[in-house]
Backbone and ligand atoms as CSV (ligand in chain L), in Angstrom:
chain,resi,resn,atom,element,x,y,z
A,1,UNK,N,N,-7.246,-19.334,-0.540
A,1,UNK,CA,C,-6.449,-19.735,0.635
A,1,UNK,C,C,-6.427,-18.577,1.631
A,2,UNK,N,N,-7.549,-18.851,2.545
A,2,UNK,CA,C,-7.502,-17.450,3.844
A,2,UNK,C,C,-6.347,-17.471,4.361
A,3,UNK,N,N,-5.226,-18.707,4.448
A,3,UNK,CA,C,-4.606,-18.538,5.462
A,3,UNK,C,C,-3.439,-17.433,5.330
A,4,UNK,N,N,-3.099,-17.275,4.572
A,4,UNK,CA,C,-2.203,-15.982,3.727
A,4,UNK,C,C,-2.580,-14.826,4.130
A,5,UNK,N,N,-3.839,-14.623,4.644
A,5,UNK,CA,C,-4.413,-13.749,5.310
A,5,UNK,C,C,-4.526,-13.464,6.567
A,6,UNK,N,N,-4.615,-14.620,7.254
A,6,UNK,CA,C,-4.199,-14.980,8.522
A,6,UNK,C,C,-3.113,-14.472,8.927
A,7,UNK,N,N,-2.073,-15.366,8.479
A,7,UNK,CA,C,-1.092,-15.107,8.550
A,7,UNK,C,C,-0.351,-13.775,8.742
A,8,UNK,N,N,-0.719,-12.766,7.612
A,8,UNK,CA,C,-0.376,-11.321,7.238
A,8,UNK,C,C,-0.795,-10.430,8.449
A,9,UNK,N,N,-2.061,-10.793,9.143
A,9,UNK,CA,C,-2.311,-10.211,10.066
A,9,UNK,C,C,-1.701,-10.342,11.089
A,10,UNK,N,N,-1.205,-11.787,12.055
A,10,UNK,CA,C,-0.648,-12.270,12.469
A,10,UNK,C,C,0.796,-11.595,12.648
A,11,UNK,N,N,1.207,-11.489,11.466
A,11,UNK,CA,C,2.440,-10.921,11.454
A,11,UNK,C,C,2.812,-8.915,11.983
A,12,UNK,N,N,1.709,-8.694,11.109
A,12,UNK,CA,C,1.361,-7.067,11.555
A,12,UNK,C,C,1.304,-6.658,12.680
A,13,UNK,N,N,0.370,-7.688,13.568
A,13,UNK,CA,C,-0.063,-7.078,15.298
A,13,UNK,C,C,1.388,-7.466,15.909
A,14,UNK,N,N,1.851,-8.546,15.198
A,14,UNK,CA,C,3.012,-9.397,16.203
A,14,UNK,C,C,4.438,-8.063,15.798
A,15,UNK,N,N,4.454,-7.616,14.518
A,15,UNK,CA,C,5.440,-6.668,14.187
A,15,UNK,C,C,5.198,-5.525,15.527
A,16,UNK,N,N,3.826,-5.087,15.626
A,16,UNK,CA,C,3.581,-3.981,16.052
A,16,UNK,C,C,3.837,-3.652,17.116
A,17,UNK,N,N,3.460,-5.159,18.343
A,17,UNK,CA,C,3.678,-4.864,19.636
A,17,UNK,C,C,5.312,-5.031,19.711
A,18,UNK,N,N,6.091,-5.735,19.111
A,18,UNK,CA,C,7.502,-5.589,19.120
A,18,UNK,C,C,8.393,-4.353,18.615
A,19,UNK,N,N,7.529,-3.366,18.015
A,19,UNK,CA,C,7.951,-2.209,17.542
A,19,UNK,C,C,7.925,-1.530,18.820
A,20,UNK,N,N,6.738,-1.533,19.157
A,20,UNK,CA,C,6.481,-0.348,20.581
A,20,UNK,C,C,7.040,-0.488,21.853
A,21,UNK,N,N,7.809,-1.995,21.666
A,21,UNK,CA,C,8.877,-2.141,22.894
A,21,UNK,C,C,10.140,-2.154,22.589
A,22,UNK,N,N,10.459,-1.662,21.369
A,22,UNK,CA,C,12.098,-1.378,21.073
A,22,UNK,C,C,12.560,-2.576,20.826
A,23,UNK,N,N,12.005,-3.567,19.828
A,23,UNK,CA,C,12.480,-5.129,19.389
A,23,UNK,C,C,13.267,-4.900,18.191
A,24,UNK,N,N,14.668,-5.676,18.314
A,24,UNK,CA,C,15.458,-5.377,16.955
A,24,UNK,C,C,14.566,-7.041,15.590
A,25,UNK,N,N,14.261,-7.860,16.732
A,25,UNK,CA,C,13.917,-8.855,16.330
A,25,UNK,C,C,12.727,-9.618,17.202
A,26,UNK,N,N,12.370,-10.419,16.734
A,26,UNK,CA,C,11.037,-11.596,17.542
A,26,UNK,C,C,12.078,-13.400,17.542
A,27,UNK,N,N,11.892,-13.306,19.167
A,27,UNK,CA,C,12.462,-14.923,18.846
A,27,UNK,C,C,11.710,-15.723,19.398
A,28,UNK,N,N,10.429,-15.684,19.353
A,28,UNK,CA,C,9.646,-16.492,19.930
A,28,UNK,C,C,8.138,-16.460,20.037
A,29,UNK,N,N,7.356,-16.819,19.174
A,29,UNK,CA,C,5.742,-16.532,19.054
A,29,UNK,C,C,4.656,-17.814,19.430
A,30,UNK,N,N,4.026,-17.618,20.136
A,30,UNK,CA,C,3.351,-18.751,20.930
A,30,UNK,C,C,1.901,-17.830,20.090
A,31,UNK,N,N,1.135,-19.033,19.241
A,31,UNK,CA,C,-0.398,-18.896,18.676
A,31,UNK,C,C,-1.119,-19.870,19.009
A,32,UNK,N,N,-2.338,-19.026,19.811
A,32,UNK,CA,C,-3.475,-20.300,19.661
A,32,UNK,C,C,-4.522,-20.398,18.284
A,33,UNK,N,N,-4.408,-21.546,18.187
A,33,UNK,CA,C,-5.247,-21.671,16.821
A,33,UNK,C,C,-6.426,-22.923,17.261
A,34,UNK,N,N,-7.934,-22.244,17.180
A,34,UNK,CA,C,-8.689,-22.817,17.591
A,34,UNK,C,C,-9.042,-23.917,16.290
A,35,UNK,N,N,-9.087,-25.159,16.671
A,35,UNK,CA,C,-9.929,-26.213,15.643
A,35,UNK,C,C,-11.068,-25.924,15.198
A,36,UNK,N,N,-11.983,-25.126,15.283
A,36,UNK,CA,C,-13.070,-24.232,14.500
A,36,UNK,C,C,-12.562,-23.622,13.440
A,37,UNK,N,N,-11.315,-22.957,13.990
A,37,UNK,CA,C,-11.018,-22.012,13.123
A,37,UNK,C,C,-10.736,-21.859,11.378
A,38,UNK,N,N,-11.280,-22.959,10.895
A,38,UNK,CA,C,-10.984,-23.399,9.775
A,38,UNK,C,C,-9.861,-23.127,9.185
A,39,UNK,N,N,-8.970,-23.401,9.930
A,39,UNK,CA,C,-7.143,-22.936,9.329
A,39,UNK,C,C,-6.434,-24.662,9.168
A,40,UNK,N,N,-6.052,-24.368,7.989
A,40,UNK,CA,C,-5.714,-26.161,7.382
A,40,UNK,C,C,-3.890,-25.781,7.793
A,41,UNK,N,N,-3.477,-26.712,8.234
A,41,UNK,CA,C,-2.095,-26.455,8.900
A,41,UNK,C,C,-1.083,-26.899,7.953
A,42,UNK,N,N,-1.317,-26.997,6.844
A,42,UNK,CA,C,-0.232,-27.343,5.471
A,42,UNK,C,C,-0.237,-26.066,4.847
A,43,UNK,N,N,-1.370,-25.044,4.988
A,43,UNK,CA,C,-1.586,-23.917,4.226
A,43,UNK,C,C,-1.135,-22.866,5.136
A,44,UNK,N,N,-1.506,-22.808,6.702
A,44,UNK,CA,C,-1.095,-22.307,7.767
A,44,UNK,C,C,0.653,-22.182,7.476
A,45,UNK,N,N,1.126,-23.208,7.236
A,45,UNK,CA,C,2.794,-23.291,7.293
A,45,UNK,C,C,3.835,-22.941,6.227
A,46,UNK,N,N,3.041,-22.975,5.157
A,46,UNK,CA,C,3.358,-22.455,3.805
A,46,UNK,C,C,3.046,-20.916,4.048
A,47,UNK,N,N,2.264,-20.381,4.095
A,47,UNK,CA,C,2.077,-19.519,4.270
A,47,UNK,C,C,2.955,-18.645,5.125
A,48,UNK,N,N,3.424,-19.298,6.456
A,48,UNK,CA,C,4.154,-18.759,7.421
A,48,UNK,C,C,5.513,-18.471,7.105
A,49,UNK,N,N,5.855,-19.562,6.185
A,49,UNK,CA,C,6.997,-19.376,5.979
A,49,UNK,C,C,7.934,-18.688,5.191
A,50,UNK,N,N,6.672,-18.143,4.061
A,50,UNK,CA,C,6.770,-17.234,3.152
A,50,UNK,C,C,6.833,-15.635,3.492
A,51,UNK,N,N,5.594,-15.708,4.335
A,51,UNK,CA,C,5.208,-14.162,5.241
A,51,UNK,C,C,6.483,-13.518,5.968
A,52,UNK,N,N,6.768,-14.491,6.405
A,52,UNK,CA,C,8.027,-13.967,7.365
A,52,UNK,C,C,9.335,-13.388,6.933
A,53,UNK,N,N,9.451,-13.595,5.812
A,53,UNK,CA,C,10.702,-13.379,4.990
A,53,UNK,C,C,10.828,-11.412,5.323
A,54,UNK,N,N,11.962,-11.183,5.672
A,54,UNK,CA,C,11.657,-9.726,5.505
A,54,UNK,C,C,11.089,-9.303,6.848
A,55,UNK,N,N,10.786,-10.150,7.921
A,55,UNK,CA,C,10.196,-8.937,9.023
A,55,UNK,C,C,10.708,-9.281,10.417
A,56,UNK,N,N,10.146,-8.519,10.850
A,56,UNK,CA,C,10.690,-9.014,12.907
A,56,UNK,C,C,10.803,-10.936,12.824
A,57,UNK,N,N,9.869,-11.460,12.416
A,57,UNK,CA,C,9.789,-12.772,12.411
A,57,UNK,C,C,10.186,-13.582,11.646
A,58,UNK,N,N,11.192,-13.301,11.174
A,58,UNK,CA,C,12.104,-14.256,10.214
A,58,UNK,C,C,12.513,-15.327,11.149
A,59,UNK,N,N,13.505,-15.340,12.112
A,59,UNK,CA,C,14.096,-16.031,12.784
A,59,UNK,C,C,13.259,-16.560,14.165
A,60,UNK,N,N,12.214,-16.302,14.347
A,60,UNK,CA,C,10.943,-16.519,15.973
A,60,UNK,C,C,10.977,-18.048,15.269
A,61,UNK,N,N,10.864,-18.625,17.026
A,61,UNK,CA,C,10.378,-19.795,17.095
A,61,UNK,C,C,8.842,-20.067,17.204
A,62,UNK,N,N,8.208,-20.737,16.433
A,62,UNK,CA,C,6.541,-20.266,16.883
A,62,UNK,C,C,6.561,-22.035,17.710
A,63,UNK,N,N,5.183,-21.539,17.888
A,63,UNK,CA,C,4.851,-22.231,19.073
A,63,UNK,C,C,3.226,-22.627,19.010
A,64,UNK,N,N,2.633,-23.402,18.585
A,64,UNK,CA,C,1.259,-23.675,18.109
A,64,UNK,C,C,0.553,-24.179,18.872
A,65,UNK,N,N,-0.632,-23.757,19.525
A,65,UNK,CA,C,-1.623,-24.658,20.690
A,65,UNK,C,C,-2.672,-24.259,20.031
A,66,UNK,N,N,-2.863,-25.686,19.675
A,66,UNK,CA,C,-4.227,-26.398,19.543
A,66,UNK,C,C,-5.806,-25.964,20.555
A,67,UNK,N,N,-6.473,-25.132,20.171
A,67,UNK,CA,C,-7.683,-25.378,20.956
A,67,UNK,C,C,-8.733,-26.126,20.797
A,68,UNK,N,N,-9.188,-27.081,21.206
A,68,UNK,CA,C,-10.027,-27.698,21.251
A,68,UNK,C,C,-11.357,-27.343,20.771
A,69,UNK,N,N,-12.582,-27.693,20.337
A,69,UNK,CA,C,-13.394,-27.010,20.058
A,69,UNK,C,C,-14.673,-27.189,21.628
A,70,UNK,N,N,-15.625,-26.211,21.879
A,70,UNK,CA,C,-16.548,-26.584,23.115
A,70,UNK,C,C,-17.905,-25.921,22.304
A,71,UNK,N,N,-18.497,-26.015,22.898
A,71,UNK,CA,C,-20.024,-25.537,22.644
A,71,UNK,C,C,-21.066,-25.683,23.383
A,72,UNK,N,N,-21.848,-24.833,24.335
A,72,UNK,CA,C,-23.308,-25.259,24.551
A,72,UNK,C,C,-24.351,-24.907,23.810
A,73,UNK,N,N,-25.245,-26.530,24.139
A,73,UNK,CA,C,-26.318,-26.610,23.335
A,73,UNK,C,C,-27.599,-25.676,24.024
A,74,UNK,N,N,-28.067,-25.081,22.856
A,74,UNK,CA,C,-29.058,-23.750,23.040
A,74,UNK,C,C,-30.175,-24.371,23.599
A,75,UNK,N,N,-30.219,-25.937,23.875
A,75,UNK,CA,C,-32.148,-26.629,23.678
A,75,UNK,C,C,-32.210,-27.482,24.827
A,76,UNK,N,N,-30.773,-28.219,25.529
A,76,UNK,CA,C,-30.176,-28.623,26.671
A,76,UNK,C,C,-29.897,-28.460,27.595
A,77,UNK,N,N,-28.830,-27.056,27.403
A,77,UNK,CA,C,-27.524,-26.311,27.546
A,77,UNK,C,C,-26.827,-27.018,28.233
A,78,UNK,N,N,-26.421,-27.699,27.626
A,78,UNK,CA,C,-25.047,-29.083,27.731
A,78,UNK,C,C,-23.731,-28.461,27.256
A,79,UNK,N,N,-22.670,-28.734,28.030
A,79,UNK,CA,C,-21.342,-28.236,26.978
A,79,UNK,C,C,-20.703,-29.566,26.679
A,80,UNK,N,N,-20.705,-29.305,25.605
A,80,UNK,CA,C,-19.687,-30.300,25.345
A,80,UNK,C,C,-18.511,-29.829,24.122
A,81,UNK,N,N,-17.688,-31.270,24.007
A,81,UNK,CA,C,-16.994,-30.673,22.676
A,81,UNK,C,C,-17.301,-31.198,21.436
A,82,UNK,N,N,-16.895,-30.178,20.669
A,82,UNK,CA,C,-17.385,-30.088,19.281
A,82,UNK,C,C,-16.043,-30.017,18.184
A,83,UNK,N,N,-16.235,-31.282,17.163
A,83,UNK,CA,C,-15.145,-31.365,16.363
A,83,UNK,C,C,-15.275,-30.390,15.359
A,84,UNK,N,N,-16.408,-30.524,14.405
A,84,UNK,CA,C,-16.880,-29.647,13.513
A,84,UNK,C,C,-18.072,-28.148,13.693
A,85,UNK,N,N,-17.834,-27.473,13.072
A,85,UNK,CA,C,-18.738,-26.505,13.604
A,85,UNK,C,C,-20.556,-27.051,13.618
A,86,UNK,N,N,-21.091,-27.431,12.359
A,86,UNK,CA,C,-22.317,-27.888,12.621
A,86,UNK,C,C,-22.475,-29.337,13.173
A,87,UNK,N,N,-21.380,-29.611,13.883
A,87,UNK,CA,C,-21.904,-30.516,14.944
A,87,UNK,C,C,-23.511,-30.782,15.391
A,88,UNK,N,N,-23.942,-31.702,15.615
A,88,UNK,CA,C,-25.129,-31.764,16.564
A,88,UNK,C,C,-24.770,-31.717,18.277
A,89,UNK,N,N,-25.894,-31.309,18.739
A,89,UNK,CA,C,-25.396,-31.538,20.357
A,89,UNK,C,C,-25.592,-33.517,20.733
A,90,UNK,N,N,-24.158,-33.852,21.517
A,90,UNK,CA,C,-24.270,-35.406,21.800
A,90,UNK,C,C,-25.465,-35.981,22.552
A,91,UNK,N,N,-25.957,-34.911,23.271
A,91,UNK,CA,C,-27.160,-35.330,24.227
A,91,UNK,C,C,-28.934,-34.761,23.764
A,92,UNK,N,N,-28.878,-34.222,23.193
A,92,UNK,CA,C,-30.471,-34.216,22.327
A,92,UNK,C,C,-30.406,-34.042,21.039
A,93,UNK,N,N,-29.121,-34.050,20.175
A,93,UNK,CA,C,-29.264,-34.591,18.882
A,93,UNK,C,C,-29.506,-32.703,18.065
A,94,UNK,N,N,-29.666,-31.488,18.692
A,94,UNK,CA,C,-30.234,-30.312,18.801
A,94,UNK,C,C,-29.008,-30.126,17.809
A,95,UNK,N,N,-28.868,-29.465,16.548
A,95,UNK,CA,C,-28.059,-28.241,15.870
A,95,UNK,C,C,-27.760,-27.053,16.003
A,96,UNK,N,N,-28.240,-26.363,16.941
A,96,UNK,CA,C,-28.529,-25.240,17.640
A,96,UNK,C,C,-27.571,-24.882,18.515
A,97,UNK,N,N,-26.133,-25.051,18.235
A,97,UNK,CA,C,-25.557,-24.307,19.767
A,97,UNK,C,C,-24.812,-23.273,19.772
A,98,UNK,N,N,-24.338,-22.798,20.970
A,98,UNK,CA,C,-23.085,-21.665,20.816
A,98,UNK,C,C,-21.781,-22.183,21.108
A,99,UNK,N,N,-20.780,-21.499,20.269
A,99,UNK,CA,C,-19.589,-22.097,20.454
A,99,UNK,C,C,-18.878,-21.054,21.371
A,100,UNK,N,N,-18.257,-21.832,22.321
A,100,UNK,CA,C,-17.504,-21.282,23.719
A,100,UNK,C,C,-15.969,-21.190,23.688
A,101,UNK,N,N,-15.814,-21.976,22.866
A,101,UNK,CA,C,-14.281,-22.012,22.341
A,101,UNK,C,C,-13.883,-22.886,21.187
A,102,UNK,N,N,-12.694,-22.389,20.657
A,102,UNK,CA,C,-12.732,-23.164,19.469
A,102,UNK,C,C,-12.341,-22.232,18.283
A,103,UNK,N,N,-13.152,-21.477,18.262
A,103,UNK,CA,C,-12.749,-20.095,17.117
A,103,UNK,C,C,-11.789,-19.010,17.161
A,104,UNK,N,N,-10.519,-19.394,18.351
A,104,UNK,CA,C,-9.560,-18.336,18.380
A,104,UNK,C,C,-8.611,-18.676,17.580
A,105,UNK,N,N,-7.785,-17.504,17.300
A,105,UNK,CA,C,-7.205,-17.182,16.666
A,105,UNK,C,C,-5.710,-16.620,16.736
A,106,UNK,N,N,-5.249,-16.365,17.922
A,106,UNK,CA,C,-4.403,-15.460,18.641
A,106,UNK,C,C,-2.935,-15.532,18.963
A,107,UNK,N,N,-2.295,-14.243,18.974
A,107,UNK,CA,C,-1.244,-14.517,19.616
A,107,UNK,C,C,-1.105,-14.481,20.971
A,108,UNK,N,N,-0.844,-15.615,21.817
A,108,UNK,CA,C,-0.629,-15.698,23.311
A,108,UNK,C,C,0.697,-15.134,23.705
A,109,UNK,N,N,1.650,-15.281,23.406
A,109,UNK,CA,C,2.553,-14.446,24.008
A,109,UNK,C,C,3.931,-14.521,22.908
A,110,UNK,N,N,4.854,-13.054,22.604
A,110,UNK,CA,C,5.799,-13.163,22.082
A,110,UNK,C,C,7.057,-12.583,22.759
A,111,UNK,N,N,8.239,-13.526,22.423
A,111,UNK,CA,C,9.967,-13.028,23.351
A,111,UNK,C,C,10.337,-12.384,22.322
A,112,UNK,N,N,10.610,-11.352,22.791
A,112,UNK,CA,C,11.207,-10.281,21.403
A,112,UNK,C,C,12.599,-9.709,21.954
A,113,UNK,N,N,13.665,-9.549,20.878
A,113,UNK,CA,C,15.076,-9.258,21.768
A,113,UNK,C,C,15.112,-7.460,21.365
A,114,UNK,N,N,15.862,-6.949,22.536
A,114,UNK,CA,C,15.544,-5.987,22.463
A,114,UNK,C,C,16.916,-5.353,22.150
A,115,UNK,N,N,16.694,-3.848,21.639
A,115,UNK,CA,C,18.075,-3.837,21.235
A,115,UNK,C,C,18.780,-3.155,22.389
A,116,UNK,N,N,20.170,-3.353,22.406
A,116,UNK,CA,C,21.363,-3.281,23.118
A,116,UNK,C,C,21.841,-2.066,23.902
A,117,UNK,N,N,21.711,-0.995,22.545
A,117,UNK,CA,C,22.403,0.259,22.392
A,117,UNK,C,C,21.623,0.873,23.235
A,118,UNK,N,N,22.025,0.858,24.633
A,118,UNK,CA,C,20.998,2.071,25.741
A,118,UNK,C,C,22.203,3.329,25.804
L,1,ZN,ZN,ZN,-28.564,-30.578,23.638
């Protein structure tokens, strides 16, 4: 189960940048998770919910966007979208493409409360 892994990382960068701005806590984590990304969202959530125990992100609201998958075809160069990674291309049938989006992974933006005591 990668996603435990995911996750762990997830949590680390998201701890980190809230460390370096004086966060007592995280209340709010917005992730894009690309449909390439082979992240199964029952394992994604189990996972999340476990990870968090213990850190800035116990209490964050997350916030999940879906990316779509895209790809142009290398033999066409058609973009289109792509559900699965070895997709074929829809317009010459070609296996051959690059994927343009789809494989992220990221945190887009986090509200972190900051502490009080100035
Ligand atoms: Zn094509």
């Amino acid at each position: 189960m990668h996603e435990i892994t995911v996750v762990a990382n997830i949590i680390e960068i998201a701890e980190n940048e809230a460390r370096k701005a004086g966060a007592l806590s995280i209340s709010e984590i917005e992730l894009e998770i690309g449909k390439l990304s082979c992240i199964e969202k029952t394992a994604f959530d189990f996972a999340w919910k476990h990870g968090i125990r213990n850190t800035l992100l116990e209490h964050a609201k997350r916030i999940t966007h879906d990316i779509p998958g895209k790809a142009k075809c290398k033999t066409c160069k058609q973009v289109f979208e792509i559900a699965e990674l070895f997709d074929p291309c829809p317009h010459c049938g070609n296996y051959f493409s690059e994927i343009l989006e789809g494989n992220e992974l990221k945190i887009r933006s986090l509200r972190i409360k900051e502490s009080t005591n100035l």
